[in-house]
N, C-alpha and C positions, 0 to 999 in steps of 0.2 A: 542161438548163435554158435557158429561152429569151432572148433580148437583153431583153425585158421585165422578166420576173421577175427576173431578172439584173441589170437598173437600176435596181429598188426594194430587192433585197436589198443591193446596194451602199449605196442610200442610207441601210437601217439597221444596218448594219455602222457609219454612221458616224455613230449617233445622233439621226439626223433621219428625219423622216416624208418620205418621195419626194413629188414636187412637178409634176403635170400638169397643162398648160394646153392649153386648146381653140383651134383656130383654126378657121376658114372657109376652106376651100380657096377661094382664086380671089375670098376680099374682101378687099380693095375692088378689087383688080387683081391677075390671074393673074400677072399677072409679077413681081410682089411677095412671092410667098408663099414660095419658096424663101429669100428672105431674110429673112422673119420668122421660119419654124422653126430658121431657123439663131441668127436674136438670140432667140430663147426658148430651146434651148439651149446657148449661153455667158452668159443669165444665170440659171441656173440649172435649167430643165425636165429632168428625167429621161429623163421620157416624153410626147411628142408628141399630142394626140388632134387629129386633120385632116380637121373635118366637109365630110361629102359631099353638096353642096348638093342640096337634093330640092323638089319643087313640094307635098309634104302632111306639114311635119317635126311629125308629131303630136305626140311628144315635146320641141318646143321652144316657150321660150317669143318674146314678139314680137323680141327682141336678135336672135335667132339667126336667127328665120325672119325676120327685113328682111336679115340678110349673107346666108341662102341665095337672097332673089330678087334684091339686088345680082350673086349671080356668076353667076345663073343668067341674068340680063339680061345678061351678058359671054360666054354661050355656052359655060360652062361645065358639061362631064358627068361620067361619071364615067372616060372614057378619059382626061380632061382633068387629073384629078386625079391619075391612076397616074403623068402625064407630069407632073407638078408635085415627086410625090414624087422621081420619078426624077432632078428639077434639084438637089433639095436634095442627093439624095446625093454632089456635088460638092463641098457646104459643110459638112455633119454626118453622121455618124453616128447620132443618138441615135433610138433607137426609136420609130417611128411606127404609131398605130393611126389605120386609120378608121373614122369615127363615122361610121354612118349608117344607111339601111334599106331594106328588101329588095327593092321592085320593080326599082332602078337595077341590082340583082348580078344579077335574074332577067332582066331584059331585055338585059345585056350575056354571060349564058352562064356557070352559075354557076365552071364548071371552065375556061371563058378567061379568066374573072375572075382563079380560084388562082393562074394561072401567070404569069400578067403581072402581078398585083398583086404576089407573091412577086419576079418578076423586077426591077420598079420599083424594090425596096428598103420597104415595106410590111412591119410584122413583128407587125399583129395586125389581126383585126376586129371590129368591135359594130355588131351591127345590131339597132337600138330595138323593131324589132316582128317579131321574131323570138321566138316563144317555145322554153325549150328544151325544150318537149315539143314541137314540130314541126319541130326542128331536126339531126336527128343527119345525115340526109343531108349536108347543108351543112356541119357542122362536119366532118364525114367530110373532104369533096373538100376545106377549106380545112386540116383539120391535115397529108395527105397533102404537101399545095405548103409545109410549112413556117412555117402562119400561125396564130398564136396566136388561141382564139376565147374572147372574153370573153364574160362574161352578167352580164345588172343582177339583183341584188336590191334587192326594195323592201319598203318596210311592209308592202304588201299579200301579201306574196309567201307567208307562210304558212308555219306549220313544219315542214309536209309537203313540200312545194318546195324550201325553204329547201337541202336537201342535195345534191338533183339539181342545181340551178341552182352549187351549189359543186365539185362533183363535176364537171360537166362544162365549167368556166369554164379557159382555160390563158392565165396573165400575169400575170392578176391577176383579182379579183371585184370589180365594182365597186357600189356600194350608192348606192342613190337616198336621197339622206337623208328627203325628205321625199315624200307623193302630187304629183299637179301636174305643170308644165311646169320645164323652166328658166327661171333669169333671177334676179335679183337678190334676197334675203332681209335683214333686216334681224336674224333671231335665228336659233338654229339648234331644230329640232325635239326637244322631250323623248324621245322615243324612239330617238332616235340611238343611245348607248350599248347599245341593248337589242340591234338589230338587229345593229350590228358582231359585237356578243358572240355572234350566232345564230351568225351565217356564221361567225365563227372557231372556231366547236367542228366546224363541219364541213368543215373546210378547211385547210392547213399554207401556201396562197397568201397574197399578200400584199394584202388589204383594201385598198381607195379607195373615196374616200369624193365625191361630189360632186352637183352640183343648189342654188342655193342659194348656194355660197361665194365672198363677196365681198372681202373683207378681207382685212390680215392678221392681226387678232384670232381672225375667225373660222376662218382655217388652222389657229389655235397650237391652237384648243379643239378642233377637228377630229383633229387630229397625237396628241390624248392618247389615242385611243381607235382611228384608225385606221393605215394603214401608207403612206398617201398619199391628196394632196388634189386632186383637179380643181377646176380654176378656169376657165368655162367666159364665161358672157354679162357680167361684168365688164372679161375682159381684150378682149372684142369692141368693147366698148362703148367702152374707151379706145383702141385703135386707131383705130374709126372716128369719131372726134372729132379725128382729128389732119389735117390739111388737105395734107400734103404725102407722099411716102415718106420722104423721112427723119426728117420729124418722125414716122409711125406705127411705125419703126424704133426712133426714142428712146423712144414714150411707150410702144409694148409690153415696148421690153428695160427701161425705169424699174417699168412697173409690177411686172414678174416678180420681179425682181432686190428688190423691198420685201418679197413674199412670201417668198420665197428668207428672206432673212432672219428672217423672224419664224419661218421652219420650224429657226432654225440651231441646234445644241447649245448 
């Protein structure tokens, strides 16, 4: 079992739905970011997701894609990210995935990638526009280096799909709640419960559920039906509203740490 799946089954061992937040590698400042993975988990993240700033995040909304051109205006790539991951491993342990998409693994060599990302301390990947019917090569060279490869299910995804996309997903399945981009919701989608339910008849992994989730109301409603929650363009949004590092220090470990709790038994 992998450090991933292995940090959600913990956390429902303990009754609670596991609890993932998204950062922006390299926002607002590279040299910050080893110490906000580390204040997201001691106040509560399980599991890490540590977007890979990209120049076309088709899959985000504008929260995300203004932190990916803030780091990418700081000259930040994707070497830059291995070596960001590699600082934190000095401060945490707790499981990191990156988020992100496929020109940046194809332009740096997708098997220099495996081994140095693996080497970093890196222990899963998602890459948005990757489908998993063109993807076995890749998940091939990343589960070889020991790196868990996750796959979205979405609404659209179909019941046909639905199994492959579960079948070939290791850490965890993650489920797009609703079509669209990221970024802020104000209710959660009525099909939610339906799709979770797909994926779980074809799957013994542990469902996450994210796109959308802002609150912590909208965790606790989230938590009844899935096995963890991504928290993604909210906790971006309150960081980069804080004016200083120790204030984006307080206001990320405040925000997580309220979520945290509305996940708690």
């Amino acid at each position: 079992m992998s450090g991933i799946e292995s940090a959600l089954r913990e956390a429902k061992s303990r009754r609670r739905a596991g609890l993932i937040p998204f950062l922006e590698a390299g926002d607002p400042d590279p040299g910050e970011t080893p110490g906000l993975i580390e204040a997201l988990a001691a106040s509560g993240a399980d599991v890490v997701e540590l977007g890979v700033p990209f120049s076309d995040p088709i899959a985000d909304g504008p929260t995300i894609q203004r932190a990916s051109e803030r780091a990418l205006a700081r000259g930040v790539t994707l070497a830059t990210v291995l070596g960001l991951v590699r600082a934190s491993r000095t401060k945490t342990s707790v499981p990191i995935v990156l988020f992100g998409y496929l020109n940046p693994v194809l332009a740096y060599g997708p098997e220099r990638f495996a081994r140095d990302a693996a080497a970093s301390g890196v222990d899963g990947v998602l890459l948005t526009d990757l489908p998993v019917e063109e993807g076995a090569e890749l998940r091939t060279v990343f589960r070889d280096a020991g790196l868990d490869t996750i796959q979205l299910a979405s609404p659209t995804s179909g019941a046909e799909r639905l199994p492959r996309i579960a079948s070939e997903s290791r850490g965890f399945v993650y489920c797009i709640s609703r079509t669209g981009v990221t970024g802020r919701r104000g209710d959660l989608p009525p099909g939610l419960q339906d799709l979770v339910a797909a994926v779980r008849s074809a799957t013994s992994l542990p469902i996450a559920v994210g796109f959308g989730i802002s609150s912590p109301a909208q965790a606790r409603a989230v938590a009844e039906c899935a096995d963890a929650v991504v928290v993604g363009s909210a906790l971006v949004e309150t960081i980069a509203a804080a004016t200083d590092p120790r204030g984006r220090l307080e206001a990320a470990s405040g925000f997580l740490s309220r979520l945290a709790a509305a996940l708690a038994p």
